[in-house]
Structures are given as C-alpha cells and as structure tokens.
N, C-alpha and C positions, 0 to 999 in steps of 0.2 A: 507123857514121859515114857511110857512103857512102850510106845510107836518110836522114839525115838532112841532107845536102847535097842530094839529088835532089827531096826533097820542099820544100826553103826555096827550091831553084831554080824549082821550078813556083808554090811560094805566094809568096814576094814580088814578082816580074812581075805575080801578079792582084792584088796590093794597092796595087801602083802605076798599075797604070792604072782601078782605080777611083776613087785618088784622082786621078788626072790627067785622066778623062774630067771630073770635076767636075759630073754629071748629079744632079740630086736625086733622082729615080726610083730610078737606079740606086744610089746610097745607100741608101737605103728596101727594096730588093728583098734589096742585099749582107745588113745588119742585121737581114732578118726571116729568110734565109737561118742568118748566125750563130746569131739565138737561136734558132730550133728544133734546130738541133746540140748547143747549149750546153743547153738544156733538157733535150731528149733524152738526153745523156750522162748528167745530172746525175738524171734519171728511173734509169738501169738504175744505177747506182752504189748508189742507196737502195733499187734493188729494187720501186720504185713501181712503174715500166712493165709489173709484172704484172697491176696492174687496170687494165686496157685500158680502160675507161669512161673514167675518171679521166684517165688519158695522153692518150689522145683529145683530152680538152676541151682540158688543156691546151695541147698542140700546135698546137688549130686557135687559141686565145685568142693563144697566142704569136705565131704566123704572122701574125695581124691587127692585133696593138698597134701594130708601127710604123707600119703604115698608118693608124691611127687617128689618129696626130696629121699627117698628111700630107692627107689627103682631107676636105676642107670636112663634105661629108655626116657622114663617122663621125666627126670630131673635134666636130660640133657635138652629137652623143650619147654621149660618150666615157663620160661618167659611167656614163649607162643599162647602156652593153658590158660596164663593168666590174661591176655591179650581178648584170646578167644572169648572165654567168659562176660567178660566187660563187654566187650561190642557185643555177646548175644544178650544181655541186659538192656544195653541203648537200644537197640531193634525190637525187643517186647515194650520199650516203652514206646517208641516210635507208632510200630502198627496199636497198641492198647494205651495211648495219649489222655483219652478220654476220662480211663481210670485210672493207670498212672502216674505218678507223677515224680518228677527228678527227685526228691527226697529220697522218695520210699527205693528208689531205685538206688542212689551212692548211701544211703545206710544199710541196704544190702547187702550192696557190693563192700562197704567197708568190715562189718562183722564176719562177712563171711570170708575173706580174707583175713583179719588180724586175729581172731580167734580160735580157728584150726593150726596158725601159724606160730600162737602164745604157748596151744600146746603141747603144739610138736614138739618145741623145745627142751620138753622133758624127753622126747627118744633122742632128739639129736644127741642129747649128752651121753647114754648111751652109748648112740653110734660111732663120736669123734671121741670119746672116753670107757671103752670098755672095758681096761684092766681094773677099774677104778667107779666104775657106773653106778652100784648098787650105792653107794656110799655117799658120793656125789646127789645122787638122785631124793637120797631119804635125807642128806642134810639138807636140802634145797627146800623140799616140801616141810621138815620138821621146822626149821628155818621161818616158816612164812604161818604154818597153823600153830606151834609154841606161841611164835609172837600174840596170836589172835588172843589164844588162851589165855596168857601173861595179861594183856589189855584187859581180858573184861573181869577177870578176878581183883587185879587192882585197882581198876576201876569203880566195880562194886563194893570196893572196902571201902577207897579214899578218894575216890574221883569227886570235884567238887567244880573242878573248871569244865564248863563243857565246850567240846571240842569246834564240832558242826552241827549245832542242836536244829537247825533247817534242813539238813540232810539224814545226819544219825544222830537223836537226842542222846543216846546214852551213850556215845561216846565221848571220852575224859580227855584233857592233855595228862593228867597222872595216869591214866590208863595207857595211855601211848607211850610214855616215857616207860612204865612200868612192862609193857609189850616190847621197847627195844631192850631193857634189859635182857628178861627171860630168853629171848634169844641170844644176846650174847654168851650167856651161860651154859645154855643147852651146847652150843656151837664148840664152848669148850671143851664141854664133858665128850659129844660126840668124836672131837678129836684124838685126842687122850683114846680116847673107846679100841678107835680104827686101828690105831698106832697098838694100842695093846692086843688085840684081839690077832693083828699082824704078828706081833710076837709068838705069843701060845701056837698061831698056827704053824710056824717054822719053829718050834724048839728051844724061844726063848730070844733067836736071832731076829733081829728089825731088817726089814728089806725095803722100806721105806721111811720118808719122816712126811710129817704133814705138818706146813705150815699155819700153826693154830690162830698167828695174830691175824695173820692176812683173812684167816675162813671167819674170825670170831666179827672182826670188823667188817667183815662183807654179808656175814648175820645181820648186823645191823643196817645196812641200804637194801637187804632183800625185803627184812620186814618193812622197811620204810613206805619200800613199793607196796608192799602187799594191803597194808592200808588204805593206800590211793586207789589201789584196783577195789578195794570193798567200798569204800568211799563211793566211787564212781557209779559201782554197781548200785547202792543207794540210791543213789541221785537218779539214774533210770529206773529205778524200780516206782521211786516217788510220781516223777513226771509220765510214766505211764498206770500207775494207779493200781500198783499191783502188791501183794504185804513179799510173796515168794517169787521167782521167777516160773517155777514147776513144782512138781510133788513127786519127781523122781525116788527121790529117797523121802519117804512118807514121814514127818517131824522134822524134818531138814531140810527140807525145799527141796528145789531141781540140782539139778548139777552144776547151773550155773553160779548159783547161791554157796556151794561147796567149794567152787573155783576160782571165783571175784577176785579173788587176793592174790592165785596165783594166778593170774592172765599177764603183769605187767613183771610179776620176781621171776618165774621162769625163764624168760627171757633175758632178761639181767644178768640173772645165774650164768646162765649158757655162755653171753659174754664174755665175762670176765674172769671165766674157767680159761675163755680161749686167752684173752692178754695175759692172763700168768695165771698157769698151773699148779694150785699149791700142792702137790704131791710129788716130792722128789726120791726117786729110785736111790738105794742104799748101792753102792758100786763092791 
C-alpha cells in the first residue's frame, strides 16, 4: 500500500502540471514518451522484444508517430512513414524468416501503430481545441478513471452478477452500471464547474455555455469504451501470462495497465468533440 500511495504521489503532480502547463510540445513529448513504455511493455509480455530488429523499428516508428501529426514536414508524408515502416518490417522478416514470423511481425506492426495513435489523441484535442483544451482533456480522462472508480466500489459493495469472470473475475454488471453512472455525474458537476469557474473569471459575465446533456451522455460511451479497453487489456495480459504489463509505476503496473481504458475513449472523445462541439461562445 504504501508503494502505491508513493508512487500516485509522484505520478499525479506530473499529470497535472502537464495538463496545466497546457503547452502542445509538451503534449507531444508526454504521449510519445507513454507510447514507447506502453509499446515496450506490451513488446516483453508477447515475448517479441527478443528479435531486437523488430523491437527496434518499432520503438523508433512509435517515438515518431506523435510527432508526425504535430510537424508540418512529417505530417505532410505521414503516409509515406507509415508505408516505409511496414515494408522495413516484411524485409526483416524476409531476410530473418527463420526466426520470424508473420504474427510477430502484423502484431507489431499493429500496436505500434494503434497505440501511439490512441494516445496521441489526447494532444490532438489540445491542438484542434486550444481555447478549451485543459478542460476538454481532464473531462475526457476524469470521464474514463471516475468510471473505473465508480465500478469497482460498487462493485465491491453489491456486485453479485459477474461480468467476465474468464477474463476479469471481479468485474460486476452492478459495478459497470454503477461505473456509468459515476461518470455521468462527475460529467455534470465538471460542467456546471467550467461554466462557473468562466464566470468568477470574467466578473460574473459567462462568455460561454457548455452543453452538459450532450458531454454528460458522451460520459457515458467514453466510459463504456474504457471498459472494453480494460477488458481487452485483461484478456492479453491472461493469454500472455502476465498479473502487470510493467512496474513502471511500482503498485500500479506499467503504463499500460494505467492506460487500457484510455486507448479506445481517447479516441472516441476526440471524435466526437469534432462532430459537435459542445462549447458554444457567448456572442
């Protein structure tokens, strides 16, 4: 217990003042950081990270995807990079056939693309929503670990039905119901929060509104996802025979085990920020 109070002490101070610097770089830098942990984890779990060719690429292709959509230069060849990549994969497995094999190679190449690109998603919101970013950003992620929270307290109070007891036994369907609530409600309070908080800043004047039903009900499909991404993560953790992914953060696993949930709501978020923006400017 006391490893894992020590270690939440030191990680959520740096998760707050990255979001509170609100720098896009350092977005960018945070996220290319995550995914090569998260890569990396997900590499020795499968056993891959023994053909080091292989690992390689992928680590350095990871390390540069966020950048890719961030830098004019490579986001205007973004195609190419990723083109490039993939054929220098089939050619290490080509000449190293003997020891590789097409698996190890398209489950590579798939993490290493969807995973850098799950996270990115937390700068891109950032980048295509700046005025608005911090807010956007912390409902997103509050959005997706509430829920978790929500689930396993209800859970452990009244969970009786079990959910996926072959994947994760202690997950509830009362815990999962009891997980979309908490977010819907956090979602509300968050809003109400922003809207007020807008006020006191300007002197009492609202210079926006936020649409709370749209964000409180998109609460509920972020966390929805975010249990499928923990879900999921289960399910590979089982079939590769592993309790953590890493021990990045020492009581809480790797980073991946912190991010399961968000790999498939980030994304989502991002989305559906873009089809309708719920923050409309006060004229």
């Amino acid at each position: 217990m006391a490893t894992r109070i020590i270690s939440a002490a030191i990680a959520i101070p740096v998760g707050i003042l990255i979001i509170a610097l609100n720098n896009e770089i350092i977005y960018y830098i945070a996220m290319a950081i995550f995914s090569i942990a998260a890569v990396y984890e997900l590499l020795v779990a499968t056993k891959y990270l023994k053909n080091h060719t292989i690992s390689a690429l992928s680590l350095i292709f990871t390390a540069i995807t966020p950048f890719c959509f961030w830098l004019k230069e490579l986001k205007q060849n973004i195609r190419m990079i990723y083109f490039v990549f993939l054929i220098a994969l089939f050619v290490v497995m080509l000449f190293k056939h003997e020891k590789t094999r097409f698996e190890q190679v398209a489950l590579t190449a798939a993490i290493s693309i969807a995973i850098p690109l799950a996270l990115s998603s937390i700068a891109f919101i950032r980048t295509v929503f700046p005025e608005h970013a911090i807010f956007l950003i912390v409902y997103t992620m509050i959005s997706v670990w509430i829920g978790d929270a929500g689930a396993y307290f209800v859970g452990t109070l009244c969970g009786k039905h079990k959910m996926c007891p072959k994947i994760s036994p202690k997950k509830t369907w009362e815990g999962f119901v009891g997980g979309l609530v908490t977010s819907a409600v956090f979602a509300v309070i968050m809003c109400f929060a922003y809207e007020l908080i807008d006020s006191m800043i300007n002197n009492g004047q609202h210079t926006f509104t936020v649409n709370w039903l749209y964000l409180t009900a998109l609460a509920v499909g972020i966390s929805v996802l975010g249990v499928v991404g923990d879900l999921t993560a289960s399910l590979v953790k089982r079939e590769c025979s592993v309790k953590d992914f890493g021990n990045f953060l020492p009581g809480h696993g790797g980073i991946l085990d912190r991010f399961d949930s968000v790999l498939m709501a980030a994304p989502f978020a991002y989305l559906m920020y873009q089809l309708y923006f719920p923050i409309t400017p006060i004229a």
